[in-house]
C-alpha positions in Angstrom: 130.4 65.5 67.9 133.2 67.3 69.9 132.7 70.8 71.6 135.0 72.5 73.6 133.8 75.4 75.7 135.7 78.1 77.4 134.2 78.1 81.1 133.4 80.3 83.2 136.0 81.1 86.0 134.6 80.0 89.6 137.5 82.4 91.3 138.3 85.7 90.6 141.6 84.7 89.3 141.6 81.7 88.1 143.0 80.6 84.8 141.2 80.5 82.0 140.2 76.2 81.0 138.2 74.6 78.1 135.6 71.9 78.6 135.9 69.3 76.5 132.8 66.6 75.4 132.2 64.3 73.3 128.6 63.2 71.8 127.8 65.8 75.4 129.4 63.9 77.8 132.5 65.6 79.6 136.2 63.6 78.3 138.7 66.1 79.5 139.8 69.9 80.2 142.4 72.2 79.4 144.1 74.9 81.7 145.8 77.7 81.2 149.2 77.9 83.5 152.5 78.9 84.1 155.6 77.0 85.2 157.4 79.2 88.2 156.0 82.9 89.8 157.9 84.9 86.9 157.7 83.1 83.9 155.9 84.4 81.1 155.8 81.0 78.9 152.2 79.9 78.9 151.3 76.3 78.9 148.2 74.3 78.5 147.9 71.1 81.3 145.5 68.6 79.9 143.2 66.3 81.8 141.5 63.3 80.5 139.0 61.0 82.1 139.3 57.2 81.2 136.1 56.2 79.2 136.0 53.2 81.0 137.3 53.9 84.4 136.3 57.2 84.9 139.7 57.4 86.6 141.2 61.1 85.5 144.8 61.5 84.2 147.4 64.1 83.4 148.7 64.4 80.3 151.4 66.6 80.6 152.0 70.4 79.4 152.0 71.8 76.2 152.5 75.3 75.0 149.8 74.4 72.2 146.3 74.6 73.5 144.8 72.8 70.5 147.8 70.1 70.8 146.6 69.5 74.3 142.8 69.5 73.2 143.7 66.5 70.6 145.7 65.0 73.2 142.4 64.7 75.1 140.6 63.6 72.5 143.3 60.7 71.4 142.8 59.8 74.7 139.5 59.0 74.7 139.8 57.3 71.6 142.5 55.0 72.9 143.8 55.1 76.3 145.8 52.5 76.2 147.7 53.7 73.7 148.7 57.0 75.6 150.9 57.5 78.4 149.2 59.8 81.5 150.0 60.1 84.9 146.7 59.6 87.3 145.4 61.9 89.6 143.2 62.0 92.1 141.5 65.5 91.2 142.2 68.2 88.7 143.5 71.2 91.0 
């Protein structure tokens, strides 16, 4: 079963970001963001955790929020098959 959940923001101005899990366990998040101080284009970032690494990746911007969700979720599927940048933390 997939869930995503909208969480709640730690900061006082933090951008909004959906949890994503599935059968419960935590695959990825998306974040709201902006490219540049004045731009007014929003974009999702996606983050996806291997499934057998653990190791968490990038996978790019998107100006479709579900896009990005499915993006995580293909992921997790098959990582192989997808190209993402590592990272060593999500912020």
């Amino acid at each position: 079963m997939v869930e995503v959940r909208l969480m709640l923001p730690t900061k006082r101005f933090d951008a909004p970001e959906w949890e994503i899990k599935v059968d419960g366990k935590v695959v990825g998040w998306v974040a709201e963001t902006h490219i540049g101080r004045k731009s007014r284009v929003l974009f999702y970032e996606a983050h996806a955790l291997h499934p057998e690494t653990g190791m968490l990746f990038s996978l790019n911007l998107s100006t479709d929020r579900e896009e990005r969700v499915q993006a995580v979720l293909a992921f997790h599927a098959n990582p192989v098959g997808h190209r993402g940048h590592e990272v060593s933390s999500r912020h």
